[in-house]
FIVO-655229 format. One record per atom (N, C-alpha, C, O): residue in one letter; x, y, z; atom name; residue number from 1. Coordinates in steps of 0.02 Angstrom, whole numbers, plus 32768, in hexadecimal, padded with zeros to 4 digits. Atoms other than C-alpha are relative to their C-alpha. Layout:
+---------+------+------+------+-------+-----+
! residuo !   px !   py !   pz ! atomo ! num !
+---------+------+------+------+-------+-----+
!       a !    X !    Y !    Z !    CA ! NUM !
...
+---------+------+------+------+-------+-----+
This chain:
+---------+------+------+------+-------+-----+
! residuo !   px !   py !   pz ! atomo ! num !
+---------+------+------+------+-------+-----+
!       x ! 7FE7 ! 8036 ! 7FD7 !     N !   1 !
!       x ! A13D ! 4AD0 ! A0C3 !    CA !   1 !
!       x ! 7FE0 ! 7FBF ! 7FE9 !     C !   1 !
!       x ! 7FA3 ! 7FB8 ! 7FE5 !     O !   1 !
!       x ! 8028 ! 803E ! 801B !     N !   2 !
!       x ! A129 ! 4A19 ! A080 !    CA !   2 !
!       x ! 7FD6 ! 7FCB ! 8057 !     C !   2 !
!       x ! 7FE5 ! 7FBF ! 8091 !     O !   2 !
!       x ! 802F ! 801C ! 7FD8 !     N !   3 !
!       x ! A09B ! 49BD ! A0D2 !    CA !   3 !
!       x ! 8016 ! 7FC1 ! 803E !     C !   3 !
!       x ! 8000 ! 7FB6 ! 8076 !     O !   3 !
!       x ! 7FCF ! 8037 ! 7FE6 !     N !   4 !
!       x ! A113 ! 4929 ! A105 !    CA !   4 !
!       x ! 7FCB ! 7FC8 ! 8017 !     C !   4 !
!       x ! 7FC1 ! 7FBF ! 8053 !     O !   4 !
!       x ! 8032 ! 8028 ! 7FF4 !     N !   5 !
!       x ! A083 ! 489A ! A0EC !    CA !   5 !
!       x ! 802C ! 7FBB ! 8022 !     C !   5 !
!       x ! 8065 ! 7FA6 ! 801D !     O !   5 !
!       x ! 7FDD ! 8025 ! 7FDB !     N !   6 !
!       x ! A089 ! 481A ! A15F !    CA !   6 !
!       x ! 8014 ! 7F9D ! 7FD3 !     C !   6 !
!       x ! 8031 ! 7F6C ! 7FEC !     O !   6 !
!       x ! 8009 ! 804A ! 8014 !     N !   7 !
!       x ! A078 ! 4775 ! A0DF !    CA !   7 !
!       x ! 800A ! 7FFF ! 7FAE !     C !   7 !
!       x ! 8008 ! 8033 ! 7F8D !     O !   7 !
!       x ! 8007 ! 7FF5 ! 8034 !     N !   8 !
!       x ! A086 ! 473C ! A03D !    CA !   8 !
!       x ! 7FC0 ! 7FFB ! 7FD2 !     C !   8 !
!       x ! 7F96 ! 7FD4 ! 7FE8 !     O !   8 !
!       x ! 8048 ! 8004 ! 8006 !     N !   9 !
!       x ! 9FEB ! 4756 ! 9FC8 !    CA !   9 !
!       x ! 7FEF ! 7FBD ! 7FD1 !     C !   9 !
!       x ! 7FB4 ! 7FB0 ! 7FC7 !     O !   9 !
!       x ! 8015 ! 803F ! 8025 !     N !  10 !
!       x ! 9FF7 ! 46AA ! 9F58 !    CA !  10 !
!       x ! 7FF8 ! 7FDB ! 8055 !     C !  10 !
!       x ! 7FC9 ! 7FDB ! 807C !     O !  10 !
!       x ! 7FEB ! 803C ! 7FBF !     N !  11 !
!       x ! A041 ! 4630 ! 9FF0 !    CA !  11 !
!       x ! 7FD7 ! 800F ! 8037 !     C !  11 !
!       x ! 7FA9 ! 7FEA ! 804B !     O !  11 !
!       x ! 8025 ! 7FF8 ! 7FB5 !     N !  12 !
!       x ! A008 ! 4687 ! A08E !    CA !  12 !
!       x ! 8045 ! 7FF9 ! 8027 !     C !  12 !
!       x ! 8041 ! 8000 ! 8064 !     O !  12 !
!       x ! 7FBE ! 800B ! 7FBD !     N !  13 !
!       x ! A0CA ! 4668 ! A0DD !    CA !  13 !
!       x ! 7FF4 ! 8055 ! 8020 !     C !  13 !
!       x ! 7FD5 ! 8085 ! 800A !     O !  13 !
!       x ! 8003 ! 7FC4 ! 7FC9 !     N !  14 !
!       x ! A0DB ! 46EF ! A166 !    CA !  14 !
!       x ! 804C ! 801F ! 7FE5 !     C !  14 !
!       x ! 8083 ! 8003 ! 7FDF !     O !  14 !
!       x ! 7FC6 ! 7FC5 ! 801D !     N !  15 !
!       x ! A150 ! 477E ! A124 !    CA !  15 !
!       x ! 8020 ! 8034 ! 802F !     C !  15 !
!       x ! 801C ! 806F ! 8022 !     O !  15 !
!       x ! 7FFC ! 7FCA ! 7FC1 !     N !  16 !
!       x ! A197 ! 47D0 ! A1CE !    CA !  16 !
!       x ! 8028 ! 8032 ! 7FD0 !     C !  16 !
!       x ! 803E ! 8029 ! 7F97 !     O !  16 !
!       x ! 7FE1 ! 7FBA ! 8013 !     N !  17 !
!       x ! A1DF ! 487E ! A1B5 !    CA !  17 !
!       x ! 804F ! 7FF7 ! 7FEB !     C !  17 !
!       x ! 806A ! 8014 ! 7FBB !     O !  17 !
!       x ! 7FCA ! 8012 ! 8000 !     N !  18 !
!       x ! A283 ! 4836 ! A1CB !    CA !  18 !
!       x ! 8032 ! 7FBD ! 7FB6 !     C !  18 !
!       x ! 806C ! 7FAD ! 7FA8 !     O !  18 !
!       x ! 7FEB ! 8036 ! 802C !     N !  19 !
!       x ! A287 ! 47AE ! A13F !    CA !  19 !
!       x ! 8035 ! 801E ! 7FC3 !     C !  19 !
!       x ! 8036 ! 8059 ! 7FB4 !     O !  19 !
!       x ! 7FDF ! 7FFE ! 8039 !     N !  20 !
!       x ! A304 ! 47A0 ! A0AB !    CA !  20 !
!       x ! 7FDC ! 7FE7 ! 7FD0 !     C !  20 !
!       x ! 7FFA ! 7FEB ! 7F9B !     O !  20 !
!       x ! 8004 ! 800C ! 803E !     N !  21 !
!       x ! A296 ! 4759 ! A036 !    CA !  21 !
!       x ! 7FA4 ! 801B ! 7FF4 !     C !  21 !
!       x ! 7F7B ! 7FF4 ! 7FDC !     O !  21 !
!       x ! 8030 ! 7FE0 ! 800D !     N !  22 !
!       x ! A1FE ! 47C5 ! A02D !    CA !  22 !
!       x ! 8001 ! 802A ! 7FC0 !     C !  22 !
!       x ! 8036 ! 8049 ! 7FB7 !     O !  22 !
!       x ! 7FE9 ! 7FDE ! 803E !     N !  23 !
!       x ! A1DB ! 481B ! 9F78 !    CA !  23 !
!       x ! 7FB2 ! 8034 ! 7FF8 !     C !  23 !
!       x ! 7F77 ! 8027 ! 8006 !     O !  23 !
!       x ! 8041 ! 7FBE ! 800C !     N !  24 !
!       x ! A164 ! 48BC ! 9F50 !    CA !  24 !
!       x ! 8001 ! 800D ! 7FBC !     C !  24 !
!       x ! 8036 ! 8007 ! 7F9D !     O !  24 !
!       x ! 7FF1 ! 7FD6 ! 8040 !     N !  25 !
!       x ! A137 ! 4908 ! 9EAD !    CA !  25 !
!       x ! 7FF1 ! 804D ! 800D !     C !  25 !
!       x ! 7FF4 ! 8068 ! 8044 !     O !  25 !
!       x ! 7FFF ! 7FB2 ! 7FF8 !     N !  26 !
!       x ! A11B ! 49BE ! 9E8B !    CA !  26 !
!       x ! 7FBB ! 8014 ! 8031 !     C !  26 !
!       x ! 7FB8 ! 8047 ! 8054 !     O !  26 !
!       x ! 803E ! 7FE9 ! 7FC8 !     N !  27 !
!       x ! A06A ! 49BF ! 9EF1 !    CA !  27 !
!       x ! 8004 ! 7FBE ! 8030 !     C !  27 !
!       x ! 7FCB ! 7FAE ! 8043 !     O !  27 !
!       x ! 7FEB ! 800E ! 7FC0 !     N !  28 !
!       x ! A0B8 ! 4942 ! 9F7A !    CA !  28 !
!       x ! 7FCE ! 7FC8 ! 8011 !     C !  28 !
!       x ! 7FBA ! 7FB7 ! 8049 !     O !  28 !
!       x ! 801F ! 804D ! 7FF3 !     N !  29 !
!       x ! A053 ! 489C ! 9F45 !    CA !  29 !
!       x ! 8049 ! 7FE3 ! 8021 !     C !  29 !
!       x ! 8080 ! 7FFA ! 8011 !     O !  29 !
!       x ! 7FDB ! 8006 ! 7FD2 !     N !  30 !
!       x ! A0B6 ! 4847 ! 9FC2 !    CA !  30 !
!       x ! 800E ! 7FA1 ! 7FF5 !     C !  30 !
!       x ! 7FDE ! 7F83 ! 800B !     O !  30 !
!       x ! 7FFA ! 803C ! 8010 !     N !  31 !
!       x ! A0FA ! 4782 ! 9F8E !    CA !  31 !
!       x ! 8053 ! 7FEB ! 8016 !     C !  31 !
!       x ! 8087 ! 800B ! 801D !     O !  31 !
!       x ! 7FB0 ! 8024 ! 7FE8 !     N !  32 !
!       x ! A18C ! 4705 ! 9FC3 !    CA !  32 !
!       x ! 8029 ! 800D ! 7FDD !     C !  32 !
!       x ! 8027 ! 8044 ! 7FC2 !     O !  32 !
!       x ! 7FCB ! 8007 ! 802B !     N !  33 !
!       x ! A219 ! 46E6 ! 9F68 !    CA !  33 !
!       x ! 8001 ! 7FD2 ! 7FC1 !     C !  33 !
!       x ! 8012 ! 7FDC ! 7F87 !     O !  33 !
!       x ! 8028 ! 8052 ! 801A !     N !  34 !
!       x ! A1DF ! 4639 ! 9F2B !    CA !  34 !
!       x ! 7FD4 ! 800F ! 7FD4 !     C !  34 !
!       x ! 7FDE ! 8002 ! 7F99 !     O !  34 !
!       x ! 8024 ! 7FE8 ! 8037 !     N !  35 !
!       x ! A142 ! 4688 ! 9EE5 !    CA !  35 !
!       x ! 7FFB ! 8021 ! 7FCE !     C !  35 !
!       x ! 7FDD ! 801C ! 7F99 !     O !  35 !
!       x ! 7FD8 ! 7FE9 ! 8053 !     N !  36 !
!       x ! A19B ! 46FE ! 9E8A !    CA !  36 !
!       x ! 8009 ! 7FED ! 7FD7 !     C !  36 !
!       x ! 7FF9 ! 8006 ! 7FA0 !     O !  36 !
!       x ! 7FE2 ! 8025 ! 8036 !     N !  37 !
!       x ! A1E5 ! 468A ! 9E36 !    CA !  37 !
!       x ! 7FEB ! 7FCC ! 7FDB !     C !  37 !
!       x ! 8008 ! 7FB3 ! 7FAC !     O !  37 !
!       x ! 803A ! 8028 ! 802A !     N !  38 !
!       x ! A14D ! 4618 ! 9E07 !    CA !  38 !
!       x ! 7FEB ! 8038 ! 7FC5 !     C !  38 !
!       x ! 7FE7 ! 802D ! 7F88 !     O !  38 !
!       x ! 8048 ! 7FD4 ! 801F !     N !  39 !
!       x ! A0E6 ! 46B3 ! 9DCB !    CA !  39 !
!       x ! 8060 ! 8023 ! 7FC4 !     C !  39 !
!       x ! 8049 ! 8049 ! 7F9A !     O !  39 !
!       x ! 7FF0 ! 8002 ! 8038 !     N !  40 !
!       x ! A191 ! 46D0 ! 9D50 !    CA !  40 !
!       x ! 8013 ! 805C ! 801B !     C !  40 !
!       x ! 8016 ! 8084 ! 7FED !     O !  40 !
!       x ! 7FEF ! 7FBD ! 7FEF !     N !  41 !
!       x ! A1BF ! 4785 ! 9DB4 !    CA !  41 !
!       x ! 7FC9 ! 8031 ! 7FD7 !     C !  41 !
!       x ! 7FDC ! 8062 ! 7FB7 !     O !  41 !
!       x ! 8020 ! 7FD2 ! 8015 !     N !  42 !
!       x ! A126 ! 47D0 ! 9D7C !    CA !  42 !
!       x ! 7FBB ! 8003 ! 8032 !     C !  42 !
!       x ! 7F93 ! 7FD4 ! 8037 !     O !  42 !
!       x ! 8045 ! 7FE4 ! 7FE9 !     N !  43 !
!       x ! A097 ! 481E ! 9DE0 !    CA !  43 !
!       x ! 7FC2 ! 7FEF ! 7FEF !     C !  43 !
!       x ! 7FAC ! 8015 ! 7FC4 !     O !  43 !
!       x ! 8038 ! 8002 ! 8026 !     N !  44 !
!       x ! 9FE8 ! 47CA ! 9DC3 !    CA !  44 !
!       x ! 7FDA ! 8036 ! 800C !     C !  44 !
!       x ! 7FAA ! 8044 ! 7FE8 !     O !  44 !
!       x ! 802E ! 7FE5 ! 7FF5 !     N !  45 !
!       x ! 9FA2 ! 4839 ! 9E06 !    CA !  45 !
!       x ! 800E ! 805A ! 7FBC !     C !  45 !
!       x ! 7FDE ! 806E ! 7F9A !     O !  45 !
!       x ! 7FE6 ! 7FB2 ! 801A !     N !  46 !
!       x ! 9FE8 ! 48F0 ! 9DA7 !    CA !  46 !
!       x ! 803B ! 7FEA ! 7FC3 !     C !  46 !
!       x ! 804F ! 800E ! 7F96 !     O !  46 !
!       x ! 7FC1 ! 7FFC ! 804B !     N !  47 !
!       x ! A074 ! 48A0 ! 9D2C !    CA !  47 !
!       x ! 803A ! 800D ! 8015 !     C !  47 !
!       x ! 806B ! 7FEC ! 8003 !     O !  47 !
!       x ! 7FA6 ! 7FF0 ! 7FF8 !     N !  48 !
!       x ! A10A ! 48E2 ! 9D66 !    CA !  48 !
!       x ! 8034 ! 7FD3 ! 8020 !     C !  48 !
!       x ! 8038 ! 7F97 ! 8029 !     O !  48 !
!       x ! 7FAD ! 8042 ! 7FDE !     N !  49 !
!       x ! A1B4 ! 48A5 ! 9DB7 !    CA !  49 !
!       x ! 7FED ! 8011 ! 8047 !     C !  49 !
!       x ! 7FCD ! 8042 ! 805C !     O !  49 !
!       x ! 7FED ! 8000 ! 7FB3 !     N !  50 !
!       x ! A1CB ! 4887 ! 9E69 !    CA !  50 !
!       x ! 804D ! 8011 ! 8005 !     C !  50 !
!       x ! 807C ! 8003 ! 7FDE !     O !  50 !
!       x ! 7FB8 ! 7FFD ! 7FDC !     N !  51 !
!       x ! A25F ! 48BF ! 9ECE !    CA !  51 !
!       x ! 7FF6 ! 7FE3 ! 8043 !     C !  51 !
!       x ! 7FC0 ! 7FD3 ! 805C !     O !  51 !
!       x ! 800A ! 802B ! 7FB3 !     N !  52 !
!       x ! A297 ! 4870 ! 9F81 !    CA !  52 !
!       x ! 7FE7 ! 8049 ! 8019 !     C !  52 !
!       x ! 7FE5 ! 807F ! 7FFD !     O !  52 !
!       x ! 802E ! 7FD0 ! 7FED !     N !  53 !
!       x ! A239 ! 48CE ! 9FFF !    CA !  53 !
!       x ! 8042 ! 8009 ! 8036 !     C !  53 !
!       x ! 8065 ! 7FDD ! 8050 !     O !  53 !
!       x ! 7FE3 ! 7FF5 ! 7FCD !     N !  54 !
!       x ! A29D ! 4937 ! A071 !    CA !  54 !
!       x ! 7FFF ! 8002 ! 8046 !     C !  54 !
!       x ! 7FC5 ! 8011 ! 8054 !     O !  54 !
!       x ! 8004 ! 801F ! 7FD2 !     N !  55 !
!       x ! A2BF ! 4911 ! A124 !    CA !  55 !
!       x ! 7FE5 ! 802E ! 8021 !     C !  55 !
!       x ! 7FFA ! 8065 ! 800D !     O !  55 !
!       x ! 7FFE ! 7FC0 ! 7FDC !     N !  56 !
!       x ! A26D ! 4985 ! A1A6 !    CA !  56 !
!       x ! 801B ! 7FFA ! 804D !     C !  56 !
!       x ! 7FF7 ! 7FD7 ! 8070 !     O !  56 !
!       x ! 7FD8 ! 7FEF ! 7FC9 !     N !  57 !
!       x ! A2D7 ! 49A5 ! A240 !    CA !  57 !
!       x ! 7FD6 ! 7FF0 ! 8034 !     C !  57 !
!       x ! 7FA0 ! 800D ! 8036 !     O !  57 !
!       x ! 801B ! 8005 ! 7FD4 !     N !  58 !
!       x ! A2A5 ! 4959 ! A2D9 !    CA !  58 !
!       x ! 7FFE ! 8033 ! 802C !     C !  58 !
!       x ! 7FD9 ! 8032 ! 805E !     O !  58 !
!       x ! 7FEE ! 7FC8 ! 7FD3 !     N !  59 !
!       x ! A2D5 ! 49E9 ! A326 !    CA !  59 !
!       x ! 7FAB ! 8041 ! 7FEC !     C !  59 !
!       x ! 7F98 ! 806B ! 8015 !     O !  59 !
!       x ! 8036 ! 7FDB ! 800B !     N !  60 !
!       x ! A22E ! 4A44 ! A2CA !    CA !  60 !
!       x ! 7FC4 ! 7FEB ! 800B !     C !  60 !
!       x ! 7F94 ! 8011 ! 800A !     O !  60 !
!       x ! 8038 ! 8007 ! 800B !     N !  61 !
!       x ! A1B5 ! 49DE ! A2D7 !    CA !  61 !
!       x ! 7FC4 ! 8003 ! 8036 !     C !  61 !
!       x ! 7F8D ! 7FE7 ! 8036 !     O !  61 !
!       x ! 8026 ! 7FDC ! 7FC7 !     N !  62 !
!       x ! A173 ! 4A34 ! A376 !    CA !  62 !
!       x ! 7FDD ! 802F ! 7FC6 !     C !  62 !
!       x ! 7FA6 ! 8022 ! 7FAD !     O !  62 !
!       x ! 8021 ! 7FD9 ! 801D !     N !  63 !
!       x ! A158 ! 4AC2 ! A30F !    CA !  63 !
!       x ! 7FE7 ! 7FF7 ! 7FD6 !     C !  63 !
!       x ! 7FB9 ! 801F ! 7FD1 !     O !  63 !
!       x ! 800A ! 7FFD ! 8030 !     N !  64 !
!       x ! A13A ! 4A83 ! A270 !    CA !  64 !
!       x ! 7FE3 ! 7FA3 ! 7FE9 !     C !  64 !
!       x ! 7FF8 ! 7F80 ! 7FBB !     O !  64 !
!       x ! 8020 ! 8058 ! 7FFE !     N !  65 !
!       x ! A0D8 ! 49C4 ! A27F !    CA !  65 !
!       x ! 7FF3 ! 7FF5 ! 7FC4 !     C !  65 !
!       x ! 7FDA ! 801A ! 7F99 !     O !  65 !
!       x ! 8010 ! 8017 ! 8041 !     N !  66 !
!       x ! A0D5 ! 4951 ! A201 !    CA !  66 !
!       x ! 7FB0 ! 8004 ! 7FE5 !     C !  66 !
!       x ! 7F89 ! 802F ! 7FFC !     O !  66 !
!       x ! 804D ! 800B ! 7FFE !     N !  67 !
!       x ! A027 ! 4922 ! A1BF !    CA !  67 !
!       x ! 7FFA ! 7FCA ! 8016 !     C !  67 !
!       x ! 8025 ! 7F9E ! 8018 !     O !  67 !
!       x ! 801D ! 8052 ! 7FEC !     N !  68 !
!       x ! 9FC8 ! 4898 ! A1FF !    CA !  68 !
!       x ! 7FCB ! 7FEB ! 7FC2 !     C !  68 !
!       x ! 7FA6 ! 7FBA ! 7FC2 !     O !  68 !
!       x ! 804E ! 8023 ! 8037 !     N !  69 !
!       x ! 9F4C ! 4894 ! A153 !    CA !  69 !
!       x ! 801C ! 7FDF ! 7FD2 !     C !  69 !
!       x ! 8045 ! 7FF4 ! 7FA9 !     O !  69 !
!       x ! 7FE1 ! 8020 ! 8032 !     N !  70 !
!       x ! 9F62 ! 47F4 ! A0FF !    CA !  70 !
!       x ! 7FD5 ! 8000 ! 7FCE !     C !  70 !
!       x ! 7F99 ! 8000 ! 7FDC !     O !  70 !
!       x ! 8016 ! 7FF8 ! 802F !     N !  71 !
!       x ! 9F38 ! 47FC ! A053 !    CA !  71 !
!       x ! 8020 ! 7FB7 ! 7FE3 !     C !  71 !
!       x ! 805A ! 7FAC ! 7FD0 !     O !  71 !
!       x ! 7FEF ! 8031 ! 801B !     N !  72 !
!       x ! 9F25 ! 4748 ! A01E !    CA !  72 !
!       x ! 7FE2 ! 7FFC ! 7FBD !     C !  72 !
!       x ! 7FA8 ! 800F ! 7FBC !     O !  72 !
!       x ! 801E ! 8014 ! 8054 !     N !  73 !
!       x ! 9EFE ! 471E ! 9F59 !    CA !  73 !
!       x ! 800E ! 7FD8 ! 7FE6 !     C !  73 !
!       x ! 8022 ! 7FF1 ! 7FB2 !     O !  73 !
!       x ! 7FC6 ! 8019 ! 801D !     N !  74 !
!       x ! 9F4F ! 4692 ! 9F1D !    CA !  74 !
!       x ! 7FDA ! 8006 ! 7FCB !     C !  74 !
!       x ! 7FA1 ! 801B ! 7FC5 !     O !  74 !
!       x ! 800A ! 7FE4 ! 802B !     N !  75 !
!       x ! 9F67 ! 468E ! 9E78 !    CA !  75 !
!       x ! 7FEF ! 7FC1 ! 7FC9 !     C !  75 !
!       x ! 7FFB ! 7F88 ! 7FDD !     O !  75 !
!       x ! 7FED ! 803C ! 8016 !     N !  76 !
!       x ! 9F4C ! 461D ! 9DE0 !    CA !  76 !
!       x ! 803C ! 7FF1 ! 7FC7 !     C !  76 !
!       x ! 8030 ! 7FF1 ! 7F8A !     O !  76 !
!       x ! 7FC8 ! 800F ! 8011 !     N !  77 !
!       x ! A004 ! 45F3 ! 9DB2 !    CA !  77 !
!       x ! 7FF4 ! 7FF7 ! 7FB1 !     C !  77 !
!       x ! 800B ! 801D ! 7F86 !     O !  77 !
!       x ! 7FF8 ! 801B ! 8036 !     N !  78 !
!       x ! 9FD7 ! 4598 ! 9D20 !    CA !  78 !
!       x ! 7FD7 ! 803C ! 7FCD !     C !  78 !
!       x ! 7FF1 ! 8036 ! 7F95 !     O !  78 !
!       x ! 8017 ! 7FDE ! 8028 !     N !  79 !
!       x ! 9F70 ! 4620 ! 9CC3 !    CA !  79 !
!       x ! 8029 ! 8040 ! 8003 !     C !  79 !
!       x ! 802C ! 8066 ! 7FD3 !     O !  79 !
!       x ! 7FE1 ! 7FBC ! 8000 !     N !  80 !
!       x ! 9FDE ! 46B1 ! 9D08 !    CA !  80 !
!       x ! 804A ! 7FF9 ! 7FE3 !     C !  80 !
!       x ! 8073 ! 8027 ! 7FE3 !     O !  80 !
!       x ! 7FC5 ! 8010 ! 8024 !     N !  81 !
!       x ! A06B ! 4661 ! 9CB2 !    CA !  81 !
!       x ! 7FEC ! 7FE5 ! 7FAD !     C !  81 !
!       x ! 800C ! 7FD3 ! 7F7C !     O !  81 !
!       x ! 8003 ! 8019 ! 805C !     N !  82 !
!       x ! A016 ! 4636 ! 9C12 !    CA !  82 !
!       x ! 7FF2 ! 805F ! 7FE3 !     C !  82 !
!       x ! 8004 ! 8074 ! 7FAC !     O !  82 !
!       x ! 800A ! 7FB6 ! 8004 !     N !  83 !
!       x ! 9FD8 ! 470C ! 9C2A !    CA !  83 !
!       x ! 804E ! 8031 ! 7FE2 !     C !  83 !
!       x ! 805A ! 805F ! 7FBC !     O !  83 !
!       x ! 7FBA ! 7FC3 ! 7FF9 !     N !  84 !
!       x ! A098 ! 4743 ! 9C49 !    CA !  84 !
!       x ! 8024 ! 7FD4 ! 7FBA !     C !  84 !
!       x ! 8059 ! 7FEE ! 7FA8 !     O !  84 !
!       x ! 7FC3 ! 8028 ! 8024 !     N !  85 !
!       x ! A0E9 ! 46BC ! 9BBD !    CA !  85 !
!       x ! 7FD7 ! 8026 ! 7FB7 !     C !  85 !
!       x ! 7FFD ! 802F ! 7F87 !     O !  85 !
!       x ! 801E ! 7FF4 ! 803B !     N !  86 !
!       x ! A05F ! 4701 ! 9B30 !    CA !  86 !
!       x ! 8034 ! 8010 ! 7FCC !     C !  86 !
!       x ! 8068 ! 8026 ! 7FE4 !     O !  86 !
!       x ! 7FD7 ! 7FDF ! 802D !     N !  87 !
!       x ! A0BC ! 472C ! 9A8C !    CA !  87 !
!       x ! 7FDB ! 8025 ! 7FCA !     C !  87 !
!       x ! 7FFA ! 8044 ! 7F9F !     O !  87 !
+---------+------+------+------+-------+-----+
């Protein structure tokens, strides 16, 4: 079951469960849409791609609560784009 973090970890915007523009990678670093698209769709943290994060049903989240742990890091744009552009 994904963790469903509540924020993003560059910005800090608040990421409710419900949003359309929330993005995860394969271990569910958790970033906007926006920052995605600074950091160049790549993961500083692990490398990989992000996908949008799926919605979880208000109807679960009795049983199944989001998280409340924000994991803030921002990042530094300008080196994690000179990291991901290397040739």
């Amino acid at each position: 079951m994904l963790e469903i973090r509540p924020s993003c970890e560059h910005c800090n915007k608040p990421l409710p469960f419900d949003i359309d523009d929330a993005m995860i990678c394969t271990f569910e670093c958790t970033f906007c849409k926006n920052c995605v698209d600074l950091l160049l769709e790549v993961c500083p943290n692990c490398g990989g791609g992000f996908e949008k994060r799926p919605k979880r049903p208000s109807s679960l989240l009795d049983k199944y609560p989001v998280s409340k742990r924000v994991v803030h890091k921002p990042v530094n744009i300008d080196l994690h784009i000179k990291t991901v552009t290397k040739t």
